[in-house]
N, C-alpha and C positions, 0 to 999 in steps of 0.2 A: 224121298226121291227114289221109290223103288217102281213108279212107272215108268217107259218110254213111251212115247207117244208120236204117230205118225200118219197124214194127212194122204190118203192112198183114193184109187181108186175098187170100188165094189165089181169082182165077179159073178157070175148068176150063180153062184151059190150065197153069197152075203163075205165069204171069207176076201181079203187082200187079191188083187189081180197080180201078177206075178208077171215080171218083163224086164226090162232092161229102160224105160223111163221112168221121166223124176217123180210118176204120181203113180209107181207100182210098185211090189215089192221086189227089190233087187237092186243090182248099181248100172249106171250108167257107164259107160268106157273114160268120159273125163270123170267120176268120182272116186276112180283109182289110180295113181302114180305109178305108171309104169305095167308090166307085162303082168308081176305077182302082186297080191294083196298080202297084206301085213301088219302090225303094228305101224300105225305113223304112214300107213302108206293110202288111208283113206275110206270111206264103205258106205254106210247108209245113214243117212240120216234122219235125225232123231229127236224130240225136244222129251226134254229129262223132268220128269215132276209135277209138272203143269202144263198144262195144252195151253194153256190163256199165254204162256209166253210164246209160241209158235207165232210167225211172223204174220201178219194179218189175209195178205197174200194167198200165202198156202193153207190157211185156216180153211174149213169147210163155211157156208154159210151159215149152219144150223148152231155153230160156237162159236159166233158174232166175228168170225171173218170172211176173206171177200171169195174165194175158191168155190162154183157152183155145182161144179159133180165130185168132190172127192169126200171123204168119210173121212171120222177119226175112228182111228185103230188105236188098241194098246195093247201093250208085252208087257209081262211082269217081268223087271231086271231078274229074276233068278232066271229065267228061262236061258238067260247067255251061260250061269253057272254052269245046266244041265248040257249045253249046246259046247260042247267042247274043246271045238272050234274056232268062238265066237267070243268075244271081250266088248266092252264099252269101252270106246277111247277117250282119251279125256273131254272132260265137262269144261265146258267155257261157263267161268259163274257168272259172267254178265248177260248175257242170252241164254243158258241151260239147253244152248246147242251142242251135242253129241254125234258120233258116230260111232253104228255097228261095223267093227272090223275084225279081221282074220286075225285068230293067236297066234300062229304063224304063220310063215311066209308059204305060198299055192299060187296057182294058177289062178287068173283072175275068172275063166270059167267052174275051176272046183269053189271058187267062194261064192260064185252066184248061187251054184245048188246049193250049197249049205245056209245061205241065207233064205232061199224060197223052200228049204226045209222046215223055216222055223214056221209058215204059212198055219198050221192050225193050233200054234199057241198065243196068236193075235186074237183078240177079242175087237167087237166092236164097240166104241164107246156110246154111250147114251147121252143123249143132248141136255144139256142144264133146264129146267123147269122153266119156261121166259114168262107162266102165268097168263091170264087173258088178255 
């Protein structure tokens, strides 16, 4: 489980579109509780390990889910290591749903930049071989 993996929209460059909605990199104002981000207080969201587990919805289509313009991206977990800022909050083991949150407590403007920081150590995933 040392991917994250997240279903974004592509800018014309190929890298994460960067913004404050659910199909960019960043968080939206209900994705964080309250004024500052923190531990426990909310961020970005994430599916941990496996993309196949991501909800079908926000799956792109090209990884047999229903979403027609968004990509899969992935972060190597160490990148939150190097990101100093940035932690994995806990893991729901029944979904391998996650969130990227603040190590501590910030303004929920200084956690956006530090998250649209991490923008060029996403990769883009490559789609599964479907065959002819």
């Amino acid at each position: 489980m040392n991917t994250l993996y997240r279903a974004m929209l592509p800018a014309e460059d190929g890298a994460p579109m960067v913004g404050d909605s659910r199909n960019q990199l960043g968080v939206r104002p209900s994705d964080v509780k309250g004024a500052n981000a923190g531990p426990g207080q909310g961020g970005l969201s994430v599916t941990v390990g496996d993309y196949r587990r991501m909800m079908a919805p926000l799956r792109p289509k090209a990884f047999g889910g229903l979403h027609p313009e968004t990509v899969l991206y992935e972060l190597p977990r160490t990148a939150l290591d190097a990101a100093s800022k940035l932690q994995l909050g806990p893991i729901d083991t029944r979904t391998y749903h996650a969130v990227i949150e603040a190590r501590e407590a910030c303004p929920v403007p200084e956690f956006q930049a530090v998250l649209q920081a991490t923008r060029p150590s996403w990769s883009r995933t490559e789609p599964p071989d479907r065959g002819p």
